[in-house]
N, C-alpha and C positions, 0 to 999 in steps of 0.2 A: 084382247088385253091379256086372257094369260098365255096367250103363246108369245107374248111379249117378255112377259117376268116367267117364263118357265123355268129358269137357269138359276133361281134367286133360290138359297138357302137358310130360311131365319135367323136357324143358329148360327150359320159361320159369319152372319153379315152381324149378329147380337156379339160375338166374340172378337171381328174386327173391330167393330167401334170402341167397344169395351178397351181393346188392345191399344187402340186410338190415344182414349183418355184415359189410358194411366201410363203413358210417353208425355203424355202433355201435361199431366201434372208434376208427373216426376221431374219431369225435367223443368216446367217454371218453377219449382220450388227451389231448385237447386242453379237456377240462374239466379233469382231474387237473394237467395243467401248470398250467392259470388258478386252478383253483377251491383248490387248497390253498394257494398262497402269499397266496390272499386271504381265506380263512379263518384260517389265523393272523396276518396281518394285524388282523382283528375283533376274535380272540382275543387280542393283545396289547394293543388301544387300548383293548376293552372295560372297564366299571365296576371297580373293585378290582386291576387288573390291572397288570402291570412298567410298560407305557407308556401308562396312561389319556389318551387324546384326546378327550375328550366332543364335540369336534366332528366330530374325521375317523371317528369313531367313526358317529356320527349321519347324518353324509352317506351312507358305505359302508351303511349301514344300508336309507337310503332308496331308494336305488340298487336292492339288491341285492333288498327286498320289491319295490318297483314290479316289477321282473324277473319275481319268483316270482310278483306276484299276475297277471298276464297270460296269459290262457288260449294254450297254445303255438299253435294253429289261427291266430290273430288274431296273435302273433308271426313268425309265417312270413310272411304278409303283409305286413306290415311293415316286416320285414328283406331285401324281395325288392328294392331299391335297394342296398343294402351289400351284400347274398349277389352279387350280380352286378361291383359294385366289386371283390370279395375275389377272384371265382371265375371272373367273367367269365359267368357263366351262372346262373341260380336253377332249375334241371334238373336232374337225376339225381342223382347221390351226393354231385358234388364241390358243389350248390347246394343240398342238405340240411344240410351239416353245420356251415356259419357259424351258421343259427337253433339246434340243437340244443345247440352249445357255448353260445350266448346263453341258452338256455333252462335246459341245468341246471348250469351255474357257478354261482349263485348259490344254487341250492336246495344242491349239493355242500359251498360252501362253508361254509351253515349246519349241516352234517352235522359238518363238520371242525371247525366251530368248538365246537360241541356236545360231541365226543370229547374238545377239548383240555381241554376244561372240569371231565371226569368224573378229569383227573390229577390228583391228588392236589399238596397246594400245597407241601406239606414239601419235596418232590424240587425244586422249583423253587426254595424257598427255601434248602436246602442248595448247590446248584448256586453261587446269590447268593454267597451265604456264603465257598465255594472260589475266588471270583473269576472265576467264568465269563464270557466275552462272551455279549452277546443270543444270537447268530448258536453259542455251543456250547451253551445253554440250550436254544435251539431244535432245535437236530440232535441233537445229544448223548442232551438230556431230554425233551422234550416231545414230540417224534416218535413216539420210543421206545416211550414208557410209552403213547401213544396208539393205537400202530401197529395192534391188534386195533380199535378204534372208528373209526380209516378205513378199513382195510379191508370192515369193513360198512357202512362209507358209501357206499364203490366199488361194494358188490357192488347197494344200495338205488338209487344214480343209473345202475347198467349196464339196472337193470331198469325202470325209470322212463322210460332213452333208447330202451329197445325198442317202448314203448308210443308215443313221442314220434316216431320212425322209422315207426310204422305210422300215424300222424296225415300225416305228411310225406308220405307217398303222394297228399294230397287235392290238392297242386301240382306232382306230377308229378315228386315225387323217386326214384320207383321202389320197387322192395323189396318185400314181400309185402303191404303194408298199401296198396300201390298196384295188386297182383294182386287186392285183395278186391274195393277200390273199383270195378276196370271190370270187372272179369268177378264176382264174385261178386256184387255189390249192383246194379250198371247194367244188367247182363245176365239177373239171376235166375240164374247159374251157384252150384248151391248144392253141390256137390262142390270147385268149387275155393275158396269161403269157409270151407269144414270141415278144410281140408288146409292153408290157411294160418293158419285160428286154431291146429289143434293141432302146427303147425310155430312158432310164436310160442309156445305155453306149454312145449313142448319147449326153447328157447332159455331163455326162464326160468327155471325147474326145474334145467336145466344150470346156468346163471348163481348160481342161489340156492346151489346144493350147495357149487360149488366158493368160492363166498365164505363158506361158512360152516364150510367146514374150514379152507382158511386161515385164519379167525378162531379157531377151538379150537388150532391149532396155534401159533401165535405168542402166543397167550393164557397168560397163567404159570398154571403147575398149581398 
């Protein structure tokens, strides 16, 4: 058994992870800022909807698939001109996390828009009715009533950015998915690819539970 984990370093596997989760937070925070006001955006211009835009509707649309259909490996690349504009560097944490907010904004905000869509239209229409502004329709009503169907949006793009953060390692963002790459894969180090995969599905797992009590909880009985 320890010629097995002979290769394992505590601290550098305690400073991948660490490196881990704060690409994943940094970056859900700043998808959740982007990606919900632009989901309900979609949600509002969309077909049948308060403020049908068929145009701005259609652009944000195209926008936001071209985003999603782009494999994130081949995004990181790409964005390593901007990531460097933004961050000054396309390196380590603070240069992972411009691609990953570009990366799952758009998948998040089709989650958001999808939630708003499962509320019921009565409540929107009564809201109309009372004389509501957009802007209390939306806080007020739609938020609200959706609040359990983002929340398992947040918890689907937390887990999505963990997988996206362990691709991020192939340019040198750090983190465990960048412990795999050189020591576990380049090296043949097969002790430290097993302690980072099952430190990744641990994050996971975690991530999954606590979204989905939050969801039962805020969820009406």
């Amino acid at each position: 058994m320890n010629a097995l984990f002979a290769n394992l370093d505590p601290v550098e596997i305690w400073q991948a992870t660490l490196d881990t989760l704060l690409m994943l937070g940094g970056s859900l925070l700043f998808t959740v800022l982007f990606g919900l006001p632009l989901g309900v955006l979609l949600f509002l211009t969309g077909p049948r909807q308060m403020f049908e835009r068929r145009g701005l509707y259609g652009l944000l649309s195209v926008v936001v698939n071209a985003l999603r259909s782009l494999p994130f490996i081949i995004l990181l690349i790409v964005m390593i001109p901007v990531t460097v504009l933004i961050t000054g560097t396309s390196l380590g944490v603070a240069g992972a996390i411009p691609p990953l907010v570009a990366g799952a904004t758009p998948f998040f905000a089709r989650l958001v828009e999808t939630a708003l869509r499962e509320v019921d239209r009565g409540i929107i229409e009564a809201s109309q009715a009372m004389g509501a502004t957009t802007r209390e329709i939306v806080l007020d009503a739609l938020l609200p009533e959706a609040r359990p169907g983002i929340i398992a949006a947040i918890t689907i793009t937390a887990i999505a950015l963990v997988s996206y953060t362990a691709m991020a390692g192939v340019v040198g963002a750090g983190g465990l998915g960048d412990l795999a790459i050189r020591f576990g894969y380049q090296r043949f180090q097969t002790d430290v690819m097993i302690v980072t995969v099952v430190l990744l599905l641990v994050i996971v797992q975690i991530l999954q539970s606590i979204g989905d009590r939050l969801v039962v909880h805020f969820s009406r009985k």
